[in-house]
C-alpha positions as CSV (number, residue, x, y, z in Angstrom):
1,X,-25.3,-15.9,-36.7
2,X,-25.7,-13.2,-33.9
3,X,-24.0,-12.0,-30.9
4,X,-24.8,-9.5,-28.5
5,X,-22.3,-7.4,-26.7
6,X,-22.0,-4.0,-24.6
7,X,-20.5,-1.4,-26.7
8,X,-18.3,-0.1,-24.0
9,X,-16.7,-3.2,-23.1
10,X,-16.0,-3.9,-26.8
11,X,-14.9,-0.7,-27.5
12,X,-12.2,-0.6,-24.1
13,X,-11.0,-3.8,-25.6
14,X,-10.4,-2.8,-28.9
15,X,-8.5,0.6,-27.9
16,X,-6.3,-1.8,-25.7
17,X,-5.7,-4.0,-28.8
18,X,-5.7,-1.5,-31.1
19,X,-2.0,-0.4,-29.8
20,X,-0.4,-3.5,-31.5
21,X,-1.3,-2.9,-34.7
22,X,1.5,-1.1,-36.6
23,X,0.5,1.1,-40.2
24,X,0.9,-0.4,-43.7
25,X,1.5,-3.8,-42.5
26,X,3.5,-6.1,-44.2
27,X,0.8,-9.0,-43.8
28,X,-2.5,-7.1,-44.9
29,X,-4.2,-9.6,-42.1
30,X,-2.5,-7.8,-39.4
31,X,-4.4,-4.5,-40.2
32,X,-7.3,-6.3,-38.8
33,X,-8.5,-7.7,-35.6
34,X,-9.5,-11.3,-35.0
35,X,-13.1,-11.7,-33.9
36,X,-13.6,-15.9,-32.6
37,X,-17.0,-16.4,-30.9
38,X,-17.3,-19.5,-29.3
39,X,-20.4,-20.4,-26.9
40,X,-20.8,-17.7,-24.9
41,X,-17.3,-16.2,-25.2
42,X,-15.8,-13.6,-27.6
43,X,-11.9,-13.4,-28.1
44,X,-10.0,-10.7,-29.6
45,X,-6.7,-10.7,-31.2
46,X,-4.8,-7.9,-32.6
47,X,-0.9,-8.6,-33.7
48,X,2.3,-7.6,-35.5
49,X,5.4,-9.2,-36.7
50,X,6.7,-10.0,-32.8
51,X,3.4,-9.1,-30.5
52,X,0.3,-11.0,-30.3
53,X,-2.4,-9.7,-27.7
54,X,-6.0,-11.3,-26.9
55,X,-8.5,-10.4,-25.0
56,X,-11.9,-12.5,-23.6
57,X,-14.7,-11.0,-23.1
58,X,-18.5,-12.8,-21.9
59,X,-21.5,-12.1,-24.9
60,X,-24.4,-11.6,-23.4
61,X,-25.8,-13.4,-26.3
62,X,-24.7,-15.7,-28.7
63,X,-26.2,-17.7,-31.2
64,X,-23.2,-19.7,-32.7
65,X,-19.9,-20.0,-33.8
66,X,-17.8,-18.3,-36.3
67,X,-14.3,-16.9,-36.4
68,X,-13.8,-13.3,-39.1
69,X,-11.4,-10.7,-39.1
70,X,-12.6,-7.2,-39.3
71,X,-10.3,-3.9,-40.5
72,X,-9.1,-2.8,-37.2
73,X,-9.3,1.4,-37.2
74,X,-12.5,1.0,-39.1
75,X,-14.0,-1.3,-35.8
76,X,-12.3,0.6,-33.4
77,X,-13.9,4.4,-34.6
78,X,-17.3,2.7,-35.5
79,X,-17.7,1.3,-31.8
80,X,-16.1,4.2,-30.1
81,X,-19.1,6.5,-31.4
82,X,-21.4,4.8,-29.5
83,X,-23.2,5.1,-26.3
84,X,-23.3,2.3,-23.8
85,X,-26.0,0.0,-24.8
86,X,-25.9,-3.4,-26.1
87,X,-24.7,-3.9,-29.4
88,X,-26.0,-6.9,-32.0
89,X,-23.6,-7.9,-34.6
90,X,-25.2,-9.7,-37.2
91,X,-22.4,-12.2,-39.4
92,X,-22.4,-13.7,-42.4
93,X,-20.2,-17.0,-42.0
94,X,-19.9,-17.4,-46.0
95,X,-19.8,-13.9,-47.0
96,X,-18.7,-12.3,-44.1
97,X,-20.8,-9.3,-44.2
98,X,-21.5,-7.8,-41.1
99,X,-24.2,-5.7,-39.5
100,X,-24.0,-3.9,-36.2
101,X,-27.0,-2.6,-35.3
102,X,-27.3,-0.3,-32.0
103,X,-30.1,2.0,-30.8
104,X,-30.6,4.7,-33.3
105,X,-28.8,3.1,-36.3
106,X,-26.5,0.1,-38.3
107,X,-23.6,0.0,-39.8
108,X,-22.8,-2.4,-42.9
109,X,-19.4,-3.9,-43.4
110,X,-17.0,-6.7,-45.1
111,X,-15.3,-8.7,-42.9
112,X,-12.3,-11.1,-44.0
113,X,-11.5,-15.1,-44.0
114,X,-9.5,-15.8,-40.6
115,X,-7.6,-18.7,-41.9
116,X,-4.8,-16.2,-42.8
117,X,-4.5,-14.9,-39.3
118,X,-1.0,-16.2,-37.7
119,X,-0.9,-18.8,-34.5
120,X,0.7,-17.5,-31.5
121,X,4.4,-19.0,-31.2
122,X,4.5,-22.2,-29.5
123,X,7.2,-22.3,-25.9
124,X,8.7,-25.5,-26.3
125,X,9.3,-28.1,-23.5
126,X,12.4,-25.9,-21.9
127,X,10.1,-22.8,-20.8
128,X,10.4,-21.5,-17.3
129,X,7.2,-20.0,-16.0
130,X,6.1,-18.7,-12.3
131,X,3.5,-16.1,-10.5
132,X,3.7,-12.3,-10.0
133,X,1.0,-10.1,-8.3
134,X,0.0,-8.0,-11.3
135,X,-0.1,-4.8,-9.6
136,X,3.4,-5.6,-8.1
137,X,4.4,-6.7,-11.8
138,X,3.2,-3.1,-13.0
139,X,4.7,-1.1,-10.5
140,X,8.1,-3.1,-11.9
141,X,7.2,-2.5,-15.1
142,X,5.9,1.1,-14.9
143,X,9.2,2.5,-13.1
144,X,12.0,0.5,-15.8
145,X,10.2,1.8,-18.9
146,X,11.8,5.6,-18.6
147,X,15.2,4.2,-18.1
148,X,15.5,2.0,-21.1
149,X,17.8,3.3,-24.2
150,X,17.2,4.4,-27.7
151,X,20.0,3.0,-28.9
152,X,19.6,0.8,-31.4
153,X,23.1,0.1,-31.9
154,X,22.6,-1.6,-28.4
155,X,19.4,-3.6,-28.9
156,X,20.1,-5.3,-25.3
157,X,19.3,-2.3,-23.5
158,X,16.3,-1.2,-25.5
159,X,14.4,-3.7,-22.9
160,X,13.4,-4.8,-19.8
161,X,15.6,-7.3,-18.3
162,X,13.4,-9.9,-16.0
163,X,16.2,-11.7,-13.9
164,X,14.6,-15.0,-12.5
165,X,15.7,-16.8,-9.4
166,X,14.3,-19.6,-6.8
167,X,13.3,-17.0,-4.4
168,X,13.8,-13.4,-6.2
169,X,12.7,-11.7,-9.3
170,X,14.0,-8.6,-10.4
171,X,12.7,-5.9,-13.6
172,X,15.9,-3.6,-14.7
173,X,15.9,-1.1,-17.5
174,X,19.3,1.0,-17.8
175,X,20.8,3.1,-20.8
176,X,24.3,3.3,-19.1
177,X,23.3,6.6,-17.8
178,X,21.0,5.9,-15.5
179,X,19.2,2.7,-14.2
180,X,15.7,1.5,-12.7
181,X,15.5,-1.6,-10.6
182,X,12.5,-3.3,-8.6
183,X,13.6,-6.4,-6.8
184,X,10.7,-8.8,-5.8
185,X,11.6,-11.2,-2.9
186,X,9.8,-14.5,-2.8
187,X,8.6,-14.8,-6.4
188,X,10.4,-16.4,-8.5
189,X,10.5,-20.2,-10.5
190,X,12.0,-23.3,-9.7
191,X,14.7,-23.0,-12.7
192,X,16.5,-19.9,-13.2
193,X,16.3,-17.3,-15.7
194,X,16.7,-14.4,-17.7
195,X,14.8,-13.1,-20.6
196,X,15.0,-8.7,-22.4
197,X,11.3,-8.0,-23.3
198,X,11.1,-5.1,-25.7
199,X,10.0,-1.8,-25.2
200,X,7.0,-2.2,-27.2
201,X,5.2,-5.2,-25.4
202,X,6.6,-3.8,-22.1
203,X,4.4,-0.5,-22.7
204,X,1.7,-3.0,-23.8
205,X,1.7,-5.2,-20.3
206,X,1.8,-1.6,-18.1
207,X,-1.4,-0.5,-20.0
208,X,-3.2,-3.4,-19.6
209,X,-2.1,-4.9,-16.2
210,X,-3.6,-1.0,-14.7
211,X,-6.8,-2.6,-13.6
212,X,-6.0,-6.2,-13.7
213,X,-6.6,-7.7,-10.1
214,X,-4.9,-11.3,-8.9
215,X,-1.5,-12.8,-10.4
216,X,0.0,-13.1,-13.9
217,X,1.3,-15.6,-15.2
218,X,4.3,-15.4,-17.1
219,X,6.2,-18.2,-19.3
220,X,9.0,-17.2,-21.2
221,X,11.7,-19.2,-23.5
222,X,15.2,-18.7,-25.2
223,X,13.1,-16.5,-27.6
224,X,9.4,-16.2,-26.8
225,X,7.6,-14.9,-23.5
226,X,3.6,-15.1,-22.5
227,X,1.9,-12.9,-20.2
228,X,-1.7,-14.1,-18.9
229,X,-4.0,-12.1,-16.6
230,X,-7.3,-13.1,-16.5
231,X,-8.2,-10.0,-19.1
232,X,-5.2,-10.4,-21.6
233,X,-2.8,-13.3,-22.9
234,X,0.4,-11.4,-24.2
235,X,2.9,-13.0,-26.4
236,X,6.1,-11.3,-27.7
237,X,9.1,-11.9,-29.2
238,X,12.2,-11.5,-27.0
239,X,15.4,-9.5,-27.4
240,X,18.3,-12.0,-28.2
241,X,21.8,-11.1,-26.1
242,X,22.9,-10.5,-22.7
243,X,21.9,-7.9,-20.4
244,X,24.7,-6.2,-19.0
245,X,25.6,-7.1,-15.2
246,X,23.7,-4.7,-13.2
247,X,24.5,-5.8,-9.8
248,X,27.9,-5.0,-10.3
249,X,27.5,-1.3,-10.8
250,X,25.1,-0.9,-7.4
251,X,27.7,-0.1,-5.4
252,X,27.6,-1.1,-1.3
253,X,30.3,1.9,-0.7
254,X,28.4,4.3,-1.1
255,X,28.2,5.9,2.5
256,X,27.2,9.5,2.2
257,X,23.7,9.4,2.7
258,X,21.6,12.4,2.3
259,X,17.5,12.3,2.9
260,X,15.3,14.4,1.6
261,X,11.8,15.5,1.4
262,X,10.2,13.7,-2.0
263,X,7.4,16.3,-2.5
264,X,9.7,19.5,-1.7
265,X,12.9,18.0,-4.0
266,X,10.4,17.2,-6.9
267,X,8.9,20.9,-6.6
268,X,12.7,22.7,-6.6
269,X,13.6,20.7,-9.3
270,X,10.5,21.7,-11.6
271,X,11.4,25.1,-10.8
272,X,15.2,25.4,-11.2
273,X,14.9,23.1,-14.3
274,X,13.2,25.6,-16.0
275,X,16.7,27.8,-16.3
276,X,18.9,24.6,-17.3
277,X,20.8,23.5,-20.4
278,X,18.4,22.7,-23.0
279,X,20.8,20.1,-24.3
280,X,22.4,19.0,-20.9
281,X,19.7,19.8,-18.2
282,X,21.9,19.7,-15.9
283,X,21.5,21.2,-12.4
284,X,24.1,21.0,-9.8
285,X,23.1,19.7,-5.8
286,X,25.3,21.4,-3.0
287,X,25.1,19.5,0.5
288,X,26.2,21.7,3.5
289,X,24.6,21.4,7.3
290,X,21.3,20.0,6.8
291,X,21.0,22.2,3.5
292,X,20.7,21.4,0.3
293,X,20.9,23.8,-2.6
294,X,20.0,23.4,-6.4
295,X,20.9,25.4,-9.1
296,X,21.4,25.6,-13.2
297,X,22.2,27.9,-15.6
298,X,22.4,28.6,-19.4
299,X,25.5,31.0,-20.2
300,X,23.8,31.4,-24.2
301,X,21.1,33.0,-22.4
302,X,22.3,34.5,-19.0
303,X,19.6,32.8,-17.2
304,X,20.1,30.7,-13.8
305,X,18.3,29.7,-10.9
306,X,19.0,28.3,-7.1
307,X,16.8,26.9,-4.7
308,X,17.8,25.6,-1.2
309,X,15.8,23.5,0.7
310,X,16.3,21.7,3.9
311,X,17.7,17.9,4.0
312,X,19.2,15.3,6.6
313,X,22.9,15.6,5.9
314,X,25.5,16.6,8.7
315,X,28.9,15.6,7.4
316,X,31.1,17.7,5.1
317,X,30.5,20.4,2.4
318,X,29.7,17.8,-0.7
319,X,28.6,19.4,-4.6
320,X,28.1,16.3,-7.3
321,X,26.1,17.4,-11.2
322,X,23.1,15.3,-12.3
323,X,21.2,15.3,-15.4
324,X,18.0,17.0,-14.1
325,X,15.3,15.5,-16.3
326,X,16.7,11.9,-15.3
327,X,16.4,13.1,-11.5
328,X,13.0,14.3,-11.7
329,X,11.8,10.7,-13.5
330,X,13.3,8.3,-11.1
331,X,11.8,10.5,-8.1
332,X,8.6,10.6,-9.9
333,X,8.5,6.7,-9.9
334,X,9.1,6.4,-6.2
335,X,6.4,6.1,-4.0
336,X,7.6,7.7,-0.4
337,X,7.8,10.3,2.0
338,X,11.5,11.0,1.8
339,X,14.1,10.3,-1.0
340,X,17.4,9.0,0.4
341,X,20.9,9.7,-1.8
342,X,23.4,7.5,-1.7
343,X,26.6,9.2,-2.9
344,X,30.4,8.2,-2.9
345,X,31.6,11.5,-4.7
346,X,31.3,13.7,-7.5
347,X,32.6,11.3,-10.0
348,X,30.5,8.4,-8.8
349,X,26.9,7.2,-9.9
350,X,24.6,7.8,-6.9
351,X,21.9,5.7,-5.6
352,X,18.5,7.8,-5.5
353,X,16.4,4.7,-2.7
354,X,12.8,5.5,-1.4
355,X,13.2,6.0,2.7
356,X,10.4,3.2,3.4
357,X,10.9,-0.4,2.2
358,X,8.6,-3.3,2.8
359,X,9.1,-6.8,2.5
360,X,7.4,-7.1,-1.4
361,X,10.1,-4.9,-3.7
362,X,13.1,-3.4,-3.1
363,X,13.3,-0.4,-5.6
364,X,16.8,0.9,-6.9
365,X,17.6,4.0,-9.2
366,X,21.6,4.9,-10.5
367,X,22.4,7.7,-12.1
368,X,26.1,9.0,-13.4
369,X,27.0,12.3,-12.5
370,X,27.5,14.9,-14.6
371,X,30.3,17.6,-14.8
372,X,29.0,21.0,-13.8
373,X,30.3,24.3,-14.3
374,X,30.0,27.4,-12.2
């Protein structure tokens, strides 16, 4: 049979699939992708042991049916090479040799029997599932992934933490050092929920909900979650356990509030971060009249730098530590004019809150201090 197929399309989708695919597999099937053409419509499927992800794409010609798996890297290089053009594949349902043939050449290879390919995992009756805008679903997913742990000893916190309600959805990632939070008000399902998606299919979902337009769909279980966009269908394996209770360390007491410039505080802090701790980067923030001064220092290597800068904040001399590197990535992943701190004192985690807010997300980042000495 034949099909016909643009090359760049085919080859975007493969890249995107490609990222499943772990090396030296323990099911030689998963080194391959899973080609299924039927009528008009080719579907793509790359996997591991806990991630499955498909893609459909429309054939601008087709011929037949048939269903083959081809070696993944071996696909993924071939197509990459080529310029945009249509593409005619040429298969062999017996033998499953292949032929692509393109302007100025072919290539000529073996593809293998499907029947070994696994089934995506099956929900049950007791699955939950509602509707998030996928942009608003990537913004949520985009600004938890930095603040999830490496710990493996904690495999809890090694995820994203979806809290469903009636009326609310939240995305949380936190390593006990720091936390990232995007609360979504008037999405949510009509039974409650809570499900830890791992770090792996969580980086998957960002990448491919980038250009994805309308809602996705998301279904999840005690032990099994499904993402659908009208690209991509994503399912994964959850992260068994409980999350830890992160509305109880967003603290409402918090009332020193300090507001400053985003672009200006992300600038100082590229600068005097340069001169920190290796090992700590830490950087210490003075607040004094409408001032607010940064500075670090490495005693190994006599080096140190300050930087002040102007900020809202009229109420007593205050100094608290923060680990810089953590501060720069949360005020990286907030989108607004002015950053506003909310601080209790030196010993307690601060809330770092974007100045505007809108009706959509509410977006939240805690960080512990950090002992600094002059």
């Amino acid at each position: 049979m034949k099909f016909v197929i643009s090359s760049s399309l085919l080859s975007q989708r493969l890249q995107m699939l490609g990222r499943v695919i772990v090396p030296k597999n323990s099911l030689p099937i998963l080194e391959t992708i899973l080609f299924k053409i039927e009528g008009n419509q080719l579907t793509l499927t790359a996997a591991d042991n806990e991630t499955m992800l498909t893609s459909k794409i429309e054939l601008v010609e087709s011929d037949g049916d048939v269903t083959f798996a081809i070696n993944a890297k071996i696909i993924q290089d071939a197509i990459k090479e080529i310029p945009e053009q249509p593409v005619d594949f040429y298969v062999n349902a017996e033998t499953f040799a292949i032929t692509i043939e393109y302007m100025n050449g072919q290539y000529n290879v073996v593809g293998q029997d499907a029947d070994e390919y696994p089934l995506p995992p099956a929900l049950g009756d007791d699955s939950t599932e509602f509707l998030i805008d996928s942009q608003l679903l990537f913004n949520g997913v985009n600004r938890a992934l930095f603040a999830t742990s490496n710990d493996t000893l904690r495999p809890q916190m090694t995820g994203l933490c979806f809290d469903v309600k009636e009326n609310e959805t939240a995305i949380v990632a936190t390593d006990a050092q720091k936390m990232a939070c995007t609360k979504f008000a008037g999405i949510g399902a009509a039974q409650a929920g809570a499900f830890i998606l791992p770090k792996k299919p969580a980086t998957l979902l960002r990448n491919f909900l980038a250009k994805e337009e309308g809602d996705t769909r998301i279904a999840f279980s005690m032990r099994n979650a499904t993402f659908t966009t009208d690209g991509y269908t994503m399912n994964c394996r959850l992260i068994e356990g409980r999350f830890p209770n992160y509305a109880g360390v967003i603290s409402v007491k918090n009332d020193i509030e300090i507001v400053v410039n985003r672009a200006a505080l992300i600038s100082t802090l590229r600068r005097v971060l340069i001169f920190s701790n290796t090992a700590s980067s830490a950087v210490k923030m003075q607040f004094d009249n409408n001032r607010l001064t940064i500075s670090s220092h490495e005693i190994d290597f006599s080096k140190s730098a300050e930087e002040t800068l102007l900020c809202d904040y009229q109420q007593a001399p205050f100094s608290i530590g923060f680990h810089g590197a953590y501060l720069q990535d949360m005020i990286n992943n907030i989108e607004s004019e002015d950053i506003v701190f909310k601080l209790a004192g030196p010993s307690r985690a601060g809330l770092i809150l974007p100045s505007e807010t809108n009706d959509k997300e509410e977006i939240i980042m805690l960080l512990m201090p950090m002992l600094v000495v002059d």
